[in-house]
N, C-alpha and C positions, 0 to 999 in steps of 0.2 A: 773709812768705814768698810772697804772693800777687807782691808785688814782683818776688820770687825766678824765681817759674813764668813773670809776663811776661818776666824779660831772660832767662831759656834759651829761650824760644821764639823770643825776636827775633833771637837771637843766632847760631842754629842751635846750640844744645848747647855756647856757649859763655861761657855768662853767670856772673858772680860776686855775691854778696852779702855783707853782711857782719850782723852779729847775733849772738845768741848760739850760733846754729850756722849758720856757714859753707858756703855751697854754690856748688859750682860743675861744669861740666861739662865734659869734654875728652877727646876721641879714645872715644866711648860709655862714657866714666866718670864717674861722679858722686864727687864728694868732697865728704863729709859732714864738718865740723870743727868739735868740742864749743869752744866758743870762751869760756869764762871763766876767764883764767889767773889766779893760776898752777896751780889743782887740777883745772879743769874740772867744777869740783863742779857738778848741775844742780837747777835749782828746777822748780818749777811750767811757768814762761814759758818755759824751755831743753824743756823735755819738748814741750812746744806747738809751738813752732818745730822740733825735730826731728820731728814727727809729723806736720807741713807735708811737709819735707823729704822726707821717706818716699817720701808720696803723691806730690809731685813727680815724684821716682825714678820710681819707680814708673808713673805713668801715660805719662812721658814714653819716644817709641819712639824715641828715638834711645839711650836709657840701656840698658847692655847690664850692667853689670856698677856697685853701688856699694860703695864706700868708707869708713870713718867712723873716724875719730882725734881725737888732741888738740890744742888748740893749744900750741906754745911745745915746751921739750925734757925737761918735767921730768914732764908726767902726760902719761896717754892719760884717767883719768877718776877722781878717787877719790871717786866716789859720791854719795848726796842732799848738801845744802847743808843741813846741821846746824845750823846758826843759822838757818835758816829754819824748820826742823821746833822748833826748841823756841819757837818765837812764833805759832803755830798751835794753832788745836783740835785736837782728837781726830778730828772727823767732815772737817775738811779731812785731815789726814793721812791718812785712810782712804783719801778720792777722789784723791787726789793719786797716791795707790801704785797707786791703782788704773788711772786712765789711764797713769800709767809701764809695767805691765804691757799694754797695749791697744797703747801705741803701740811697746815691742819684738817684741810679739807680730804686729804687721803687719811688722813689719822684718822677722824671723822667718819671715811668709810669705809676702812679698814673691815672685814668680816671677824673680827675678834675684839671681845668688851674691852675698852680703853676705862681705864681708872685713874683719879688723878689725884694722888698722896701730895696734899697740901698739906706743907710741914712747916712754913714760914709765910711772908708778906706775900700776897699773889696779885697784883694790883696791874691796871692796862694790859699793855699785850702777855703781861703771864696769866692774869684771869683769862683772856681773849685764849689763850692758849686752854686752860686747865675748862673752858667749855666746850672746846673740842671734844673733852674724854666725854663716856657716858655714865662716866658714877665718881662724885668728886667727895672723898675723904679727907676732914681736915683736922691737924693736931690744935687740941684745946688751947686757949692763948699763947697760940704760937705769932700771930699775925694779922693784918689787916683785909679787908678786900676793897675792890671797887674799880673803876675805871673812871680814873682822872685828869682823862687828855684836855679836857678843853682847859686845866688851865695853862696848856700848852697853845691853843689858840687852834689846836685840832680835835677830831673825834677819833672817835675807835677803830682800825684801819683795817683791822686783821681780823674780821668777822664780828666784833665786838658789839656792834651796832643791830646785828640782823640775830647774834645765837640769845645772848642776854634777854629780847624783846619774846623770845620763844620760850624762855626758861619764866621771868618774872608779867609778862603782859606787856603791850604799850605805856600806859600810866607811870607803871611803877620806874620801865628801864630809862622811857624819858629822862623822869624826874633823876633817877640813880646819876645819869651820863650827863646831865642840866647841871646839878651842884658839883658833880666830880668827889660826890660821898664816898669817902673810906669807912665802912663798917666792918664788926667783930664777924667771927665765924657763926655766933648764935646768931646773929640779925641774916647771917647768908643763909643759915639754915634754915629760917624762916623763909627767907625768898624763895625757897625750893633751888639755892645756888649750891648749896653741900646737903649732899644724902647724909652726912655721917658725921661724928666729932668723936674725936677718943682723945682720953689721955690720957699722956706716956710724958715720963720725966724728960727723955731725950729722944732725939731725933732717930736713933738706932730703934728705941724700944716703939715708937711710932711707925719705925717703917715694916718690925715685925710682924706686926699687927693686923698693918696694909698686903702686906704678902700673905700673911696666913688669912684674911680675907677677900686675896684674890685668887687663891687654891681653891677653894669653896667650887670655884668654875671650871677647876682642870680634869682631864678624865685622873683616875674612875668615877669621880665623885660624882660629876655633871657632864653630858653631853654635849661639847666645848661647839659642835660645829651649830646644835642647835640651838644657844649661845648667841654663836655668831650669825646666823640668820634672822633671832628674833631681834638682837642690834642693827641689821644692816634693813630687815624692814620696816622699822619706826623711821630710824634715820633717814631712808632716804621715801619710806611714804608718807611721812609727814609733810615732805616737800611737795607733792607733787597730787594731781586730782583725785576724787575718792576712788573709784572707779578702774585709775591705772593702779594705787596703791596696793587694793583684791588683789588686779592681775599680779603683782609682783608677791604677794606673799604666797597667791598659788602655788606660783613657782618656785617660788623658795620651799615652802613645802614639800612640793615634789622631789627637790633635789636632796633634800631630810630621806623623805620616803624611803629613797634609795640606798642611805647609809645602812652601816653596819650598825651606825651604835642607834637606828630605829628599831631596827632588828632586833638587837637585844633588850632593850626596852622595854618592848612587845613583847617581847618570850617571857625577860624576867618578870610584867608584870601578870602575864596566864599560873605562872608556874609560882607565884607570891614570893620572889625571893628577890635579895638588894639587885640593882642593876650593875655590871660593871661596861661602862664607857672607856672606848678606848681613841674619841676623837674622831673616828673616819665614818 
């Protein structure tokens, strides 16, 4: 991934890689792509090179808005690589779950809207994954959802147990993570688990779609940092007391205040004309 960060730098923001997760960068979007088909299942080494990726995203200022999918037409992600956990200790499995939660957890609060182009199966730790983003997009009968660990004889390790219970209520996720239900895209929309469903004959014309719906956020269109602060204070003052959540959006606020593209915002909107955002 170091590879990765030198060809977007050289590239201006448009560099490709290839690996077990896919990166690349276009028109301030980053597109992150779980790359082990056919299931996208991830090990160890996929969690590592996504958590490269992140940080890439992330520190890189031309990235306004990232992305993350599957490869191929048939998964977005169906979770750890089970033949890999059963040839493992105990004390590996332990670290293992445990940087997988470290490194969604930085996806999670990334200051930039995480999207999740569900274009296949997205079951266990790939849903676990795809609730990490904050806006999950999913292709029309493309696939399944749900989180099926117990009939593993385990539960959801990788945040699965604590984001689901935020999205659907106690009741429902219980009950969801109790039978190990696999449900359509329309039943997830209902859950309030996908914002979105489009359909597109193939997997190319669905990821169009996804990208031209996540330009929507890149400047000029939209104010990508103001974006990124209204993400980062749901996310993380939803966690935390009513009282400290204010204080943090004060502050985020303030750090808005100080931008450029507040600045013109305010101008364009004295003087009635479009705004043009330029990210900073």
């Amino acid at each position: 991934m170091a590879e990765a960060e030198s060809k977007v730098n050289q590239t201006g923001g448009q560099g490709e890689t290839g690996g077990l997760v896919q990166y690349s960068v276009r028109e301030g979007v980053a597109l992150l792509t779980l790359n082990d088909p056919p299931a996208n299942t991830y090990s160890y080494e996929m969690m590592q090179e996504l958590d490269r990726a992140v940080l890439a995203a992330r520190m890189d200022e031309r990235v306004h808005v990232i992305v993350i999918t599957g490869r191929g037409e048939k998964f977005f992600c169906a979770g750890a690589n089970i033949s890999m956990l059963t040839s493992v200790t105990p004390e590996f499995k332990y670290y293992f779950c445990l940087h997988a939660n470290e490194t969604l957890s930085r996806l999670e609060q990334t200051p930039k809207l995480v999207i999740a182009a569900v274009n296949g199966h997205c079951v266990g730790g790939g849903l676990e994954v795809a609730l990490a983003a904050d806006i999950r997009i999913a292709r029309r009968n493309a696939g399944k959802m749900g989180l099926p660990e117990v009939s593993l004889g385990v539960l959801p390790g990788t945040g699965g147990t604590q984001r689901l219970v935020r999205v659907t209520g106690k009741s429902s996720a219980i009950e969801l993570m109790a039978t190990g239900e696999l449900f359509d895209f329309e039943r997830a929309h209902a859950l309030g688990l996908v914002n979105h469903i489009y359909d597109a004959e193939t997997n190319d014309a669905f990821m169009t779609q996804v990208l031209d719906y996540a330009r929507q956020f890149t400047p000029p269109h939209k104010a990508s940092r103001a974006v990124g602060r209204i993400k980062r204070s749901v996310q993380t003052g939803a966690e935390i007391p009513f009282e400290s959540a204010l204080a943090l959006e004060r502050e985020l606020q303030q750090q808005l205040f100080q931008s450029e593209d507040a600045r013109e915002g305010m101008a364009a909107y004295v003087e009635k004309r479009k705004p043009e955002f330029k990210g900073k």
